[in-house]
Backbone as numpy.savetxt, mean C-alpha at the origin, in Angstrom:
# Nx Ny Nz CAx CAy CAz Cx Cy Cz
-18.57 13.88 -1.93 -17.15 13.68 -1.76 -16.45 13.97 -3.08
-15.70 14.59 -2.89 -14.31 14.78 -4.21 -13.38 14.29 -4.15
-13.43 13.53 -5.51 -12.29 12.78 -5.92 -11.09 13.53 -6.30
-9.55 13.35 -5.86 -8.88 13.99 -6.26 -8.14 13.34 -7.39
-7.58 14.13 -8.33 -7.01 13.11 -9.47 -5.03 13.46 -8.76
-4.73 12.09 -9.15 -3.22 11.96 -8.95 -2.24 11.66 -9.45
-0.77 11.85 -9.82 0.07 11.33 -10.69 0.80 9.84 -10.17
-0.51 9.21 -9.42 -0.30 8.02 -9.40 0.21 6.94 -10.29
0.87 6.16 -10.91 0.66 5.50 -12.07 1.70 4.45 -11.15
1.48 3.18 -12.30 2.11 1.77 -12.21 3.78 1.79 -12.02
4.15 1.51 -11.20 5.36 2.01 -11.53 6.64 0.28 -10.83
5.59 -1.01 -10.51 6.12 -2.13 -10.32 6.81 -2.56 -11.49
8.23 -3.47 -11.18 8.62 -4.07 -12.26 8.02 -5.10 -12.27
7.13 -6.18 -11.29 6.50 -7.50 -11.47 5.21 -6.96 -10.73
3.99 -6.06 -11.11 3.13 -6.17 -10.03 2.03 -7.21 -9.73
2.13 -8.28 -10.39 1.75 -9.40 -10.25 2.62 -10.11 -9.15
3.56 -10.32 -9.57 4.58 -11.23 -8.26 4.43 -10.46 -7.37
4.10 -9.17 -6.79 3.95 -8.48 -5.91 2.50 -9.27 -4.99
1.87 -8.93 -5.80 0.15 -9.31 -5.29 0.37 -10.88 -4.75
0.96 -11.80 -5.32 1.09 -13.07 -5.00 2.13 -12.73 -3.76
2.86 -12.29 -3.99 3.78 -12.23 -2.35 2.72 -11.56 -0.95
2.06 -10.54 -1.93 0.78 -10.10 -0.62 0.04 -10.74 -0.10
-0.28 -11.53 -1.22 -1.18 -12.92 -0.45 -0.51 -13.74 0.06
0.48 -14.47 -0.03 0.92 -14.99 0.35 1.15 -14.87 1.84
1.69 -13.90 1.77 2.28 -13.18 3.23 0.93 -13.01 4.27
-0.18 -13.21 3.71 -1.52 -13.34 4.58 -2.21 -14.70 4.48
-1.12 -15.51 4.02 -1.91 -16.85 4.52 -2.19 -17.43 5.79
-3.33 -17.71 6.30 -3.42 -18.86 7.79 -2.89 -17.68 8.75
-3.41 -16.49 8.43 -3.22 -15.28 9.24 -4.50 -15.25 9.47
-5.03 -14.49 10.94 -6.66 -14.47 11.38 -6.82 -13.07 10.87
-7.92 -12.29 11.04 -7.89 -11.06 10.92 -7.13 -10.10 11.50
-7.39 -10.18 12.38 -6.38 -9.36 13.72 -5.09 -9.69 12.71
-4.26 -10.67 12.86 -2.80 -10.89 12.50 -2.75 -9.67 11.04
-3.75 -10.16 10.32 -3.68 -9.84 8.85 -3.59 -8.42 8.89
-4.45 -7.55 9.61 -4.54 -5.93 10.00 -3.26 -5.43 10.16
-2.54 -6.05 11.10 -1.53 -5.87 12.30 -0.32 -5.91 10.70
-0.15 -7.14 10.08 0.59 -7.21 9.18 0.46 -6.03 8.12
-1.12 -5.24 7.60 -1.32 -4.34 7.07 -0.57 -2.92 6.81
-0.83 -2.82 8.50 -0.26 -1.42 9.26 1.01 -1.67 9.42
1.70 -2.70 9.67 3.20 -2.59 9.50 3.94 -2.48 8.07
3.38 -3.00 7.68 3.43 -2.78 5.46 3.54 -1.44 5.22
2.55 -0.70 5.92 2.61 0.43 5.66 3.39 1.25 6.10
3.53 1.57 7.13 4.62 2.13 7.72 6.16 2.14 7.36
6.19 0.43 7.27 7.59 0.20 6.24 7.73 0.77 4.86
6.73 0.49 4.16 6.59 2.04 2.94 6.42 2.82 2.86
5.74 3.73 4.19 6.14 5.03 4.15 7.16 5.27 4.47
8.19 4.68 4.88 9.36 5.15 5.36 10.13 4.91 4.39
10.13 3.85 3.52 11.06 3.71 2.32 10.86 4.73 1.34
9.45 5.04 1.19 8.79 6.62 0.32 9.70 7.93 1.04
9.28 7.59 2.36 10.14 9.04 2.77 9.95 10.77 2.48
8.80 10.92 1.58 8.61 11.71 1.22 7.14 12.19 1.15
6.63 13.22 2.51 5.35 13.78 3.17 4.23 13.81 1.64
4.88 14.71 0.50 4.04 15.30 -0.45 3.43 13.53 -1.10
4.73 12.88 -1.67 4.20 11.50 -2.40 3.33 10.71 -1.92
3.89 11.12 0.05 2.56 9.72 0.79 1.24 10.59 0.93
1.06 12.21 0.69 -0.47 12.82 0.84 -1.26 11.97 -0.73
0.06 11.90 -1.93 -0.80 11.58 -2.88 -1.29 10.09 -2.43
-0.55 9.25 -2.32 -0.84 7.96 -1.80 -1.87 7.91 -0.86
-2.11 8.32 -0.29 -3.02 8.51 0.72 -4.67 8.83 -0.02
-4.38 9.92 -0.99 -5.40 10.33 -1.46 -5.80 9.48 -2.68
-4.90 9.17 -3.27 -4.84 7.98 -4.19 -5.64 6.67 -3.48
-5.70 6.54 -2.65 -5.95 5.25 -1.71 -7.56 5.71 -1.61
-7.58 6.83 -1.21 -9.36 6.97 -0.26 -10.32 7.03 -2.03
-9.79 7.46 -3.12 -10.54 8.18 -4.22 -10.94 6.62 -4.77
């Protein structure tokens, strides 16, 4: 498998308070719920991204 390299980088102003809101947001959630909450996360940021080329990097950024 090949890794692709990406101009991914950090780009949160709190990505800590982020991660704590992620968890958060999956507390006393079962699996199923937690998935379901996953895939809607996502979707809602791809749509706020909006942009095919940034979500292939994201995407590829994600699998590498």
């Amino acid at each position: 498998m090949t890794h692709m390299t990406t101009d991914i980088q950090l780009n949160l102003e709190d990505a800590d308070g982020f991660y704590e809101q992620l968890l958060d947001a999956h507390l006393d959630l079962s699996d199923k719920e937690s998935a379901l909450l996953n895939a809607k996360l996502i979707l809602v940021m791809a749509n706020a991204i909006g942009n095919s080329a940034a979500l292939a990097r994201c995407l590829a950024a994600a699998k590498a």
